[in-house]
Every structure is written in structure tokens, then in C-alpha cells.
C-alpha positions in Angstrom: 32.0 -65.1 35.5 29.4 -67.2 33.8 28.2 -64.5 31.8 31.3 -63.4 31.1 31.8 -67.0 29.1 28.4 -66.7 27.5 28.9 -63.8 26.0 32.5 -64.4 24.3 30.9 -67.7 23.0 28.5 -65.8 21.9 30.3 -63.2 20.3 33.0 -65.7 18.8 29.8 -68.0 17.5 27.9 -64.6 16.2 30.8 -62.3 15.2 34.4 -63.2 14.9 34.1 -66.6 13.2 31.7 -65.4 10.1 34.1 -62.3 9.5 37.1 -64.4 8.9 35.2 -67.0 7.0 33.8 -64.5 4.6 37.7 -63.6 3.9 38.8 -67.4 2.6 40.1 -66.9 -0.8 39.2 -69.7 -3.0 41.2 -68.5 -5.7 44.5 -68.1 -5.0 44.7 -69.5 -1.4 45.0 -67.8 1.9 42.7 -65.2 3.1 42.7 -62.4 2.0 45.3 -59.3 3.3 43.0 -55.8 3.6 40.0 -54.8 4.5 39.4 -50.7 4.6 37.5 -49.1 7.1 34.7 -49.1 4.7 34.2 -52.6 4.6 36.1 -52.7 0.7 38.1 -55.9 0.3 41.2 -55.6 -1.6 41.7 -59.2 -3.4 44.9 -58.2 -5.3 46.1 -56.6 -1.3 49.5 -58.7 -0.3 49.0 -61.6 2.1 50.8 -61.3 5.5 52.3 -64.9 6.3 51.8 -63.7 10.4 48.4 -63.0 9.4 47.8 -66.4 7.8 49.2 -68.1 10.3 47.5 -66.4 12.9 44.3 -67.4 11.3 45.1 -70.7 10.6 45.8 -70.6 14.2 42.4 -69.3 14.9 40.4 -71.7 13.3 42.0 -74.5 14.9 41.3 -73.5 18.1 38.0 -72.3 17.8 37.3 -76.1 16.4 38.7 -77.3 19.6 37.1 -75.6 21.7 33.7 -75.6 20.6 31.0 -77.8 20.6 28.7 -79.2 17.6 25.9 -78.2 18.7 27.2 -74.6 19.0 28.8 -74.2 15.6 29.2 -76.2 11.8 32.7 -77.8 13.5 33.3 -79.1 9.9 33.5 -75.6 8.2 36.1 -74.6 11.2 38.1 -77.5 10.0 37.4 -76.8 6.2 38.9 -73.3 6.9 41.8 -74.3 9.2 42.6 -76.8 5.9 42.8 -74.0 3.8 44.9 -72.0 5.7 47.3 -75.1 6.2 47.4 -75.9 2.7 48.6 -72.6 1.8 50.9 -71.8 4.4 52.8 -75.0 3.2 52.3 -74.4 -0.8 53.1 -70.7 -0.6 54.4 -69.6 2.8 57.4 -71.9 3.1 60.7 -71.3 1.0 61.1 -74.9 -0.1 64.5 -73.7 -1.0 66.2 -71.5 1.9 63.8 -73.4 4.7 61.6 -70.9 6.8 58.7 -68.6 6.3 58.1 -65.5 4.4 57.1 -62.0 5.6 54.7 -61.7 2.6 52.9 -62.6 -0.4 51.3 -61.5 -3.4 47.4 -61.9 -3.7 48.3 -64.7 -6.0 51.0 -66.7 -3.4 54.3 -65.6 -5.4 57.0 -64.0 -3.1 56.7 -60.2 -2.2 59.0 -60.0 0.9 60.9 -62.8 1.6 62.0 -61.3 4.9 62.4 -64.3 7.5 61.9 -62.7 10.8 62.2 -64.8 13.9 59.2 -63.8 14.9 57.1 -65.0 11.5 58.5 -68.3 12.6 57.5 -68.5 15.8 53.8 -67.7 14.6 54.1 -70.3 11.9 55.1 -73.0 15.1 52.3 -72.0 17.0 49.6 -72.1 14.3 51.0 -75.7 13.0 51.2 -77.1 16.6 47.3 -76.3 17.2 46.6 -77.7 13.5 48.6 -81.1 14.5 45.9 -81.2 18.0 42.8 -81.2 15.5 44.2 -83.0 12.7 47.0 -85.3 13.7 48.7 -84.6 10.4 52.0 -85.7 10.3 53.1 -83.4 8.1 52.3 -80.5 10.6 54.3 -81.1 13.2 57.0 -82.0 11.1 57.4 -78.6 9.5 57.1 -77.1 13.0 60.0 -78.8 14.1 61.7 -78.0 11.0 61.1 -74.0 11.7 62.1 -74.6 15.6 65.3 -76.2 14.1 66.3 -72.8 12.2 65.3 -70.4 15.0 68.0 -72.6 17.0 70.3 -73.0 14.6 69.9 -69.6 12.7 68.0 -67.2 14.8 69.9 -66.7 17.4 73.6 -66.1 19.0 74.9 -67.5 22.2 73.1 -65.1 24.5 69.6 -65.3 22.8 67.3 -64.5 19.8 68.0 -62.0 17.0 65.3 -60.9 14.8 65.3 -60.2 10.8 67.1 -62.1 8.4 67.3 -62.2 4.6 65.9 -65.1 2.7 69.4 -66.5 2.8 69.4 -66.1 6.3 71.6 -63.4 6.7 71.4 -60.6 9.9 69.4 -57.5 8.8 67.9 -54.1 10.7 65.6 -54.8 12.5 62.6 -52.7 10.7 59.9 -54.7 11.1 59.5 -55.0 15.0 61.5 -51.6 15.8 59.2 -48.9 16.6 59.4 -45.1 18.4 62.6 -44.0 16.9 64.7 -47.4 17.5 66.3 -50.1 15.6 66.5 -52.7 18.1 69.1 -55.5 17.8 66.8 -57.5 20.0 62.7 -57.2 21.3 61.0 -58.3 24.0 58.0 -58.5 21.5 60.1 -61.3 19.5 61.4 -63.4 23.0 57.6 -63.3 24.1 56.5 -65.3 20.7 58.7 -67.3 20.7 58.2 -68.1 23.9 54.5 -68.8 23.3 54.8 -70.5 20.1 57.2 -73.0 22.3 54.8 -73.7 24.8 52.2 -74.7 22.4 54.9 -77.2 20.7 55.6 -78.2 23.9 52.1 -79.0 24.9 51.8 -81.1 22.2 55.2 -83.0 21.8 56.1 -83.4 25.6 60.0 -82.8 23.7 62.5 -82.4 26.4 64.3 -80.2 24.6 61.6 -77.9 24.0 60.7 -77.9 27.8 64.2 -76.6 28.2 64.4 -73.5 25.7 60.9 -72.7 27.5 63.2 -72.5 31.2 66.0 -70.8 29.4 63.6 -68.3 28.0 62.0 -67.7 32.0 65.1 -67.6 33.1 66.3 -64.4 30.7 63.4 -62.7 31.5 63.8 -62.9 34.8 67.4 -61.6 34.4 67.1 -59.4 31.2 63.8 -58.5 30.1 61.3 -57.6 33.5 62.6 -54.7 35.0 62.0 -55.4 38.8 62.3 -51.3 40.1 59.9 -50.1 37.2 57.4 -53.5 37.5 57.6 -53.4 34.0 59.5 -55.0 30.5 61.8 -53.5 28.7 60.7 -53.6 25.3 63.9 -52.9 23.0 67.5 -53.8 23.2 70.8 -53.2 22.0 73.1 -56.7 21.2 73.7 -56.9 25.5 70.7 -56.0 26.2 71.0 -52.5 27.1 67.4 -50.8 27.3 66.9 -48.4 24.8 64.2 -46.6 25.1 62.3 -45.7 28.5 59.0 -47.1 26.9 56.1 -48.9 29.2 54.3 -51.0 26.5 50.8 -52.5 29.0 49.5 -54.6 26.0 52.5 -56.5 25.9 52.7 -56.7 30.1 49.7 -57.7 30.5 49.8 -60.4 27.4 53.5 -61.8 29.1 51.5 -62.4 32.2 49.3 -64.5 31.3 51.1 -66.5 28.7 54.1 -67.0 30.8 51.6 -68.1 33.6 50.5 -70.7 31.2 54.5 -71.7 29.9 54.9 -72.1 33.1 52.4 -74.5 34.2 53.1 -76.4 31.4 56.8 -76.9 32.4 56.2 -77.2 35.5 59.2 -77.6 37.7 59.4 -75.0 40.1 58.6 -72.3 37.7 55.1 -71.6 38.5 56.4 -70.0 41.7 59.6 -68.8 40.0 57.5 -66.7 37.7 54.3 -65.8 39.9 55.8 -63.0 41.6 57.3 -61.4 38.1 53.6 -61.7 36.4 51.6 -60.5 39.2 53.9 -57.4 39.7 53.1 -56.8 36.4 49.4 -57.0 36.2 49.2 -55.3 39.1 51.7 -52.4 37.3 49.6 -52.1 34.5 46.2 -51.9 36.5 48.0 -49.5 38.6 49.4 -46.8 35.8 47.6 -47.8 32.5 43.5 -49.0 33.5 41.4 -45.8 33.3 37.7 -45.0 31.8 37.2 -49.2 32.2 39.6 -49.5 29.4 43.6 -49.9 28.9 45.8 -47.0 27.7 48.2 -48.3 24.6 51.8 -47.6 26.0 54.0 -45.0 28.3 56.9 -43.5 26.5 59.4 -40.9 27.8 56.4 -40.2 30.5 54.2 -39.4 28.2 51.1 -41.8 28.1 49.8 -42.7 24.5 46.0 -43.0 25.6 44.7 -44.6 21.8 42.5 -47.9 22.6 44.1 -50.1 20.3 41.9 -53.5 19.6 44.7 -56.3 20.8 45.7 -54.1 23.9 41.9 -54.3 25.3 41.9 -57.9 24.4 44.8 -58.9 26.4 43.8 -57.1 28.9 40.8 -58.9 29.5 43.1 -62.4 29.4 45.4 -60.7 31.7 43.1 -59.4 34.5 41.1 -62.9 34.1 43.6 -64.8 35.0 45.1 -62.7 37.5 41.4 -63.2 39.3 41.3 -66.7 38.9 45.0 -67.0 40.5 44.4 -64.8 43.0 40.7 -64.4 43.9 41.7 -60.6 43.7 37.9 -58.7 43.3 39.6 -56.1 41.6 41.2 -58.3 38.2 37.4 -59.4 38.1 36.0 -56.2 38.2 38.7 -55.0 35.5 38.2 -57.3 33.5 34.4 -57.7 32.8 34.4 -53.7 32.5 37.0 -53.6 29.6 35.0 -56.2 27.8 31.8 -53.5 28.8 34.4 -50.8 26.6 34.9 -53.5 23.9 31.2 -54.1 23.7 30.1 -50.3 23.4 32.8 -49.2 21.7 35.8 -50.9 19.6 33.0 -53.8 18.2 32.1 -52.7 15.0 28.0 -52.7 14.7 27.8 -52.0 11.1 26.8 -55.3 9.3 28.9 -58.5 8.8 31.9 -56.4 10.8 34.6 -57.0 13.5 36.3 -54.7 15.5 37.5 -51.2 14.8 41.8 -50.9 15.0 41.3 -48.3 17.9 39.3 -45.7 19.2 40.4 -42.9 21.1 40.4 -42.7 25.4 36.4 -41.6 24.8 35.4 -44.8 22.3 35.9 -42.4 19.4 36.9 -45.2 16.5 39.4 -43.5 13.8 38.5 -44.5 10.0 41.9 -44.2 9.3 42.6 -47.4 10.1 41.5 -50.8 8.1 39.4 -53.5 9.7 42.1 -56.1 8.5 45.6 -55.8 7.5 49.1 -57.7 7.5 48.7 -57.0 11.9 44.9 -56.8 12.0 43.7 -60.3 12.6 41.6 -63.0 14.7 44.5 -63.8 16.9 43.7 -61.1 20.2 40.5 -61.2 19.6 39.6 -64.5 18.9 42.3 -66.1 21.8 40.3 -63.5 24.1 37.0 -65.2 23.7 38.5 -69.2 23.7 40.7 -68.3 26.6 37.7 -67.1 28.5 35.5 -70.0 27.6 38.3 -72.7 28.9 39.0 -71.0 32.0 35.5 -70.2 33.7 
């Protein structure tokens, strides 16, 4: 899988990086939030806290993992600054505690939605900061955040979702989807779970170590659906399935990042939580892997066959690391041919570009859809290339 390597480096070094760099604002902070299909910035376009998380995210990890000689190191830090800086000037009620949904261009409030999952992101992104910077301050505000979503973000049998900036339940609009308002989401646990084992992985904090068993345990019990190899993506406050909806994107992301919050806890739950991700991977390559790329989701029966950008990215993750664990020819083969799709199709090859939303099953992009947005960011993409380079 050498090549493999080469080329995400490669295409992180060549592509992804200079994208998001050429989106700092240097006015008002942040990056900025939209990008059409036509390659027309919007300045005065509201800034997505996930978003700005999720890249401040990014560019701490791509200055981890690469080399000087391969890239300017110091402008990855430069940027990874800048998104820090704002996160904590404009992101954070200094008031109420927590994050934001949104921003205006300028870093006044827009929606001052706290969802559960927004936190989660901003934990995650300050936890990789604290690895490159040892700033104090950093992990401080990460433990402040994991406070709330422990002591407002959830009930005795787990994690609710959306909140007003009071911190006060709300629907559920912004991660309910196909006709439901879900009172809890798989997409939400997952996150959370992720943004936990990167705290973990820095802090070595007991306490976090256990929220990251509690949350294998009730996906074991409540979330994986061991007759349909599959999640359930959206539940009612017992956790009651509510749609019959086979999201592949999201299986085959779980997978691989419960593989890794696993090893990182240790304690039995490698082998605890083996069987559940591989049953998955292998569900998804089974049902959902077709023309060397991944179908988005399954609902009711019917397939949704769009080739969404995040979907093929995790896929490549997922299938990776189900190789490496396994030796399985097949994950290999799957995997190095979706990034053959990503390549040909959903990379954008117009000048100083990314990668198109989605294409259809054929590579057929659609110019509805903007190039960045509050969802559209460096995160699947990015993580895609780093995650390949530390693993092969």
C-alpha cells in the first residue's frame, strides 16, 4: 500500500492544504463559510462553528503528521493559530458556557444553537491543537465543553442533542433527516465518542477512559443492530428505531473509529468490539460497494446511489483498516479502487479546487452543490489522507 501513502501525501501536500489556506480570513477571523460551485467566495456567507473547528482540526494534524521537508510546517501552525484564536474569541459563549452553531462573517452570534454534537467537534479540534501546541488554555476549554455535555447534554440513559443557548432541550432539526425528528442519533453518540478518544489520547483522564467504555457498551446494546449488521441511525427517547434507514458512510466511519477508541482504552474492548466493526465493514462491502465506489445510504429498501464526498472518504479509512486488521485481499482491493473513483471523479480538476459534494453512481458531479459550506470541509477528506499516511 506504498503507493497508496504516496499519493494521499501527495494530494494532501498538492491539493487539500492550499484550498483551505486560501480560505483564512484575515479580517474578521475564521475561514470563511461558502464557496459556490463556481469557485465564488462569499465573505459576508455565515461561519459554521463545526466547520471551524473541523478545520482548526485539520491543520493540526496535518502539522503533525508531516514532515519539513514535505511542507512550510510553520504556515500549518500559523493557520491552526488562527482558527484557535477565533474559536475562543467568537465561538464560545463566555456567558452561557459552550459553542455556537453559527456566526456572522464578522464573528457576532447568528445561531446560538448548542448542539451536542458542535461540542464534541470543538473537543476534538482543541485536543489535537493542545498535541502541537501545548497550550494550556486548550485543553482547559476542552474540559470545560466535556463538563457541559456531562452535566447538560445528556439524561441518565445517554446523550440528547439540541439545546438553546441557555441550555434548554429543543427538536432536534439539525441532525434529523428523511422525515424524522429524532430525540437521539447515532450520528451524535459516534462524535462524541470520537471527540473522547482524542481527549483521552491526550489526557490519559480516567474518567474519560470510562465514558469511552460506557459509550461501547450502548452501542453494543442499543445502537448496532446485530440481525441487520448494521446501526440504527435515529431514535426515539428509549431508543426505539425509527426509521428502517442503512446509512454506509456512517458504518463504515464507526468502524474504524471505534477500532481506534478501542485500542486506545484498551481493556478487553479491542476483542469486545472487533466482531461488531467487522460485521459492519463487511455489511457495507456486501450491500453498498458497487462501480469501485460507495452508494450514500439504504432507506425503506430503496438505495440512494449519490457519491457523496465524506461517504467515499470513509470508505477508503474503513476498508484500510479492515485490511490491515485482517489481511482480508478484498478491503485492500476496495479500498485503493474507491480512491481510483475519488481520483477520476469527485477531485475537482479545475484550478486551485477540492472536491466536488457528490457525483452521481457514473462520476456525474452536480453544480448544485457548493465546494464549501457550514458541512463541506477538510475533515473526511483531509483525515482520509493523514490516516492513510500513519497506518502504511
Amino acid at each position: 500500500m506504498d503507493i497508496l501513502k504516496k499519493e494521499m501525501k501527495n494530494h494532501l501536500i498538492k491539493v487539500i492544504i492550499p484550498f483551505w489556506e486560501k480560505l483564512c480570513d484575515e479580517d474578521y477571523g475564521g475561514f470563511y463559510g461558502y464557496m459556490d460551485f463556481d469557485q465564488s467566495i462569499d465573505k459576508k456567507y455565515e461561519k459554521g462553528c463545526i466547520l471551524n473547528s473541523r478545520i482548526l482540526w485539520f491543520f493540526s494534524n496535518a502539522y503533525e503528521t508531516l514532515d519539513d521537508s514535505e511542507v512550510n510546517r510553520d504556515e500549518l501552525k500559523k493557520m491552526a493559530d488562527h482558527a484557535y484564536e477565533f474559536l475562543v474569541k467568537d465561538c464560545l459563549d463566555k456567558d452561557n458556557g459552550g459553542v455556537f452553531w453559527s456566526l456572522n462573517y464578522d464573528g457576532t452570534e447568528k445561531d446560538t444553537t448548542k448542539h451536542t454534537y458542535n461540542q464534541a467537534f470543538a473537543i476534538y479540534a482543541l485536543s489535537s491543537y493542545y498535541r502541537i501546541s501545548n497550550n494550556e488554555q486548550s485543553i482547559k476549554i476542552a474540559y470545560d465543553l466535556y463538563n457541559i455535555i456531562e452535566n447538560k447534554c445528556r439524561d441518565i440513559d445517554g446523550y440528547l442533542e439540541a439545546f438553546d443557548k441557555e441550555f434548554n432541550l429543543i427538536e432536534n432539526d439539525k441532525l434529523s433527516e428523511n422525515g424524522v425528528m429524532a430525540y437521539r442519533t447515532m450520528n451524535t453518540l459516534l462524535h462524541v465518542y470520537e471527540a473522547y478518544t482524542e481527549f483521552y489520547i491526550v489526557t490519559k483522564d480516567e474518567k474519560v477512559k470510562d465514558k469511552l467504555k460506557w459509550i461501547m457498551d450502548l452501542i453494543e446494546a442499543k445502537i448496532y443492530n446485530g440481525d441487520l449488521k448494521r446501526q440504527e441511525v435515529f431514535f426515539d427517547k428509549d431508543y426505539n428505531s425509527l426509521i428502517d434507514l442503512h446509512s454506509y458512510g456512517h458504518d463504515i466511519e464507526t468502524a474504524w473509529l471505534v477500532d481506534k477508541g478501542a485500542e486506545a482504552v484498551g481493556d478487553g474492548y479491542v476483542e469486545k468490539m472487533n466482531e461488531i466493526t467487522s460485521r459492519l465493514v463487511e455489511k457495507v462491502y456486501e450491500v453498498a460497494y458497487t462501480n469501485n465506489s460507495l452508494s450514500n445510504e439504504c432507506e425503506k429498501g430503496k438505495v440512494d446511489t449519490y457519491r457523496v464526498w465524506w461517504v467515499q472518504a470513509e470508505a477508503v479509512v474503513g476498508f484500510a483498516n479492515e485490511y490491515i486488521k485482517t489481511g482480508n485481499e478484498k478491503y485492500k482491493q476496495a479500498a485503493y479502487s474507491i480512491w481510483g473513483f475519488i481520483k477520476e471523479y469527485l477531485v475537482d480538476k479545475r484550478n486551485n479546487s477540492e472536491w466536488f459534494w457528490l457525483t452521481d453512481e457514473n462520476g456525474k458531479p452536480y453544480e448544485n452543490k457548493p465546494l464549501v459550506e457550514p458541512w463541506k470541509c477538510p475533515y473526511h477528506n483531509g483525515r482520509m489522507c493523514m490516516e492513510i499516511i500513519k497506518r502504511i
